[in-house]
C-alpha positions as a LaTeX table, in Angstrom:
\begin{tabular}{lrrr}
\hline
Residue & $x$ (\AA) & $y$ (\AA) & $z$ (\AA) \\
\hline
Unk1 & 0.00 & 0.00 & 0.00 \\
Unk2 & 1.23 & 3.61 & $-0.99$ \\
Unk3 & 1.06 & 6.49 & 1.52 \\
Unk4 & 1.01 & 9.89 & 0.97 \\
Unk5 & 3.87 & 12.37 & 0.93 \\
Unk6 & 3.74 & 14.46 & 3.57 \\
Unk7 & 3.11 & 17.98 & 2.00 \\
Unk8 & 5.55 & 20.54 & 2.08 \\
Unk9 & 5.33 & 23.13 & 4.23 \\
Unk10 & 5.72 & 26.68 & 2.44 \\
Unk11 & 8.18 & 29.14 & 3.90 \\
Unk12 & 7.68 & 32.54 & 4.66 \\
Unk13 & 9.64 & 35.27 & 2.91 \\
Unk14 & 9.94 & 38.53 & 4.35 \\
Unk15 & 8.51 & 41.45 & 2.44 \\
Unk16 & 11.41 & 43.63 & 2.60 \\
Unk17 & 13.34 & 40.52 & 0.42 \\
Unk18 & 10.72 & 41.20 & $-2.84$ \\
Unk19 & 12.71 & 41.69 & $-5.96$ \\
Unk20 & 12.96 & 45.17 & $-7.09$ \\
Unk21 & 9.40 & 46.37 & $-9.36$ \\
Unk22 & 11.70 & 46.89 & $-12.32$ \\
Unk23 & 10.44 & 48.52 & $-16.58$ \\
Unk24 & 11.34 & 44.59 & $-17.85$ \\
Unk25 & 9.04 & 43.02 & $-14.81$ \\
Unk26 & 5.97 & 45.44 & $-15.94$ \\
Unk27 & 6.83 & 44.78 & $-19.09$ \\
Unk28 & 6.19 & 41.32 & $-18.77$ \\
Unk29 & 3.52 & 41.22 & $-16.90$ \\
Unk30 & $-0.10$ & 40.21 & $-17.49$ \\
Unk31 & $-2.07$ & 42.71 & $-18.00$ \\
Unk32 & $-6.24$ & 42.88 & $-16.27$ \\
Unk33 & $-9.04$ & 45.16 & $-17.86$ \\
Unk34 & $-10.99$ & 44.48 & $-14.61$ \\
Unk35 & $-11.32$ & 40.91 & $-14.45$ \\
Unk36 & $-10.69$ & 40.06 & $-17.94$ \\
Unk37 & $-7.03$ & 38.94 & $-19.04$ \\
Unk38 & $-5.74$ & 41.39 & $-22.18$ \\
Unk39 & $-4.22$ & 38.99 & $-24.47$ \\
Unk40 & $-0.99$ & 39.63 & $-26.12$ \\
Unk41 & $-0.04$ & 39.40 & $-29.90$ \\
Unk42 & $-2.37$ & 39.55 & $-32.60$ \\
Unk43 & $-5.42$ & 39.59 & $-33.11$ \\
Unk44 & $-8.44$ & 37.13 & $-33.77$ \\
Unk45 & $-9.08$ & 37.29 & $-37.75$ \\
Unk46 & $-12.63$ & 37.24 & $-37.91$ \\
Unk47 & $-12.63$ & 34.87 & $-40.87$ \\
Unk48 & $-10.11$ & 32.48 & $-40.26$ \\
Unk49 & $-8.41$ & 29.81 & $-43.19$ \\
Unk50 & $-9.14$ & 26.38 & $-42.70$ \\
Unk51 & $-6.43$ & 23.55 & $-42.70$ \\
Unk52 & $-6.14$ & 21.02 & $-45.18$ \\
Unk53 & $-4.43$ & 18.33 & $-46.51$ \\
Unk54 & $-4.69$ & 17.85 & $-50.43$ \\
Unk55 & $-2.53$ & 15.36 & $-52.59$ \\
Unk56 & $-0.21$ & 16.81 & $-55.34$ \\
Unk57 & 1.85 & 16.17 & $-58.01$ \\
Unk58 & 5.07 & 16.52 & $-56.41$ \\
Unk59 & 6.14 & 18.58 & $-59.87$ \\
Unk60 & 3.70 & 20.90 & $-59.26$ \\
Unk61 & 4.10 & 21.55 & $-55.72$ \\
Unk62 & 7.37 & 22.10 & $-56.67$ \\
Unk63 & 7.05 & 24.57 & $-59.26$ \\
Unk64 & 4.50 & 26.51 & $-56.62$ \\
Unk65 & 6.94 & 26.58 & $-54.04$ \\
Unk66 & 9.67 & 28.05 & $-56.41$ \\
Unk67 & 6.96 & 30.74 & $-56.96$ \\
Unk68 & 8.24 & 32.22 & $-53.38$ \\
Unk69 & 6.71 & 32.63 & $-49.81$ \\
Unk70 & 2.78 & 33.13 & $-49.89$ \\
Unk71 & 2.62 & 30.52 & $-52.35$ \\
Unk72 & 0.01 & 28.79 & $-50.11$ \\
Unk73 & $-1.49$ & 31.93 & $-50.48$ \\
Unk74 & $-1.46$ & 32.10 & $-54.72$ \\
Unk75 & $-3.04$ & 28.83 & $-54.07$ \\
Unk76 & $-5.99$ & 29.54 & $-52.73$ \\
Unk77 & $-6.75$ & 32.89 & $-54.91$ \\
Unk78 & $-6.27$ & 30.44 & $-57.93$ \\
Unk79 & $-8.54$ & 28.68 & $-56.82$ \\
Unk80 & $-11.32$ & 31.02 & $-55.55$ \\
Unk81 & $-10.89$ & 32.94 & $-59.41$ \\
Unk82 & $-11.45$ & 29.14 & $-60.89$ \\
Unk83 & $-14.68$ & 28.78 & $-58.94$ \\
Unk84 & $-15.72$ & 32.08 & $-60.14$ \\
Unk85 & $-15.11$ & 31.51 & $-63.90$ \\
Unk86 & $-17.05$ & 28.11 & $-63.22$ \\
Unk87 & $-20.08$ & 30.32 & $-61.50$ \\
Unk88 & $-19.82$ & 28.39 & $-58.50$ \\
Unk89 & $-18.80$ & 31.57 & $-56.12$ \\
\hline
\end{tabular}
């Protein structure tokens, strides 16, 4: 039979040992808006892209990734202006 671990008891730390309130602490800090944590970074899109896996020819997934970064991009314009040629947007 297992028995528990004792818990740990937590020491006290005097006040007057606090690290120093220094610009890279506050800059790192969370930040409130009354109860509400402000999040950092950016943004929520408000239409967001969908991931996908789709099959290639590996030729042609070359010659798209040769096109440069955004290329994933170029991908999916391509084929939003062939749906709209086909009337299906």
């Amino acid at each position: 039979m297992t028995a528990k671990k004792p818990s740990t008891t937590t020491t006290w730390t005097d006040p007057d040992d606090a690290p120093e309130l220094t610009e890279a602490f506050f800059k790192n800090a969370d930040q409130y808006v009354g109860a509400q944590l402000k999040t950092r970074g950016r943004p929520k899109a408000s239409v967001t892209k969908e991931p996908v896996k789709i099959r290639l020819d590996a030729d042609v997934l070359a010659a798209l990734r040769a096109s440069g970064e955004g290329w994933q991009t170029r991908i999916n314009d391509t084929l939003r202006a062939s749906l709209k040629l086909a009337g299906r947007v």
